[in-house]
C-alpha positions, 0 to 999 in steps of 0.5 A: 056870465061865467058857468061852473065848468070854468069856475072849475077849471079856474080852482074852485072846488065844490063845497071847498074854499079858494081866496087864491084864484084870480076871480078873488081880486076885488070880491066883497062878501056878497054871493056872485052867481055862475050861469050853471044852474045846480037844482030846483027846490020847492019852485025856487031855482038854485045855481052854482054861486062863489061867496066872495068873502072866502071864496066858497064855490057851492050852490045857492038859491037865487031868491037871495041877494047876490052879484055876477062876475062877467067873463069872456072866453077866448080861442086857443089861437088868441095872441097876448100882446102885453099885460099880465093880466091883474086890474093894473095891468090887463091883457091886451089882445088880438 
């Protein structure tokens, strides 16, 4: 799962909407959940979450429906060797 810290650095902001990052492509309305826990209340966990509809980055308790977004990170060294990177047209790597 992808944590808060790369949501971060992908353009969300706490508390702040964001429909133009490339986590957007292809989000539904439903909540889809980092792996960075954000509190714990009355027993319930809370973690950072996106709302796909307007990309709002905030925290949510897990006792709700939501989703989750796989990611992958790769070294600095990685090479790209075609794509641009959207569903059509993926990175190829090496």
């Amino acid at each position: 799962l992808i944590t808060a810290d790369e949501l971060a650095f992908a353009g969300y902001a706490s508390g702040k909407k964001n429909t133009t990052t490339y986590l957007q492509e292809n989000a539904t309305d439903t909540y889809w959940w980092s792996l960075s826990p954000s509190d714990f209340i009355d027993g319930i966990a809370g973690v950072w979450s996106v709302r796909g509809s307007d990309g709002l980055f905030g925290n949510a308790f897990v006792s709700g429906a939501g989703g989750f977004r796989p990611s992958i990170s790769l070294v600095s060294s990685t090479t790209i060797f075609s794509g641009s990177g959207t569903s059509e047209d993926p990175y190829v790597v090496n």
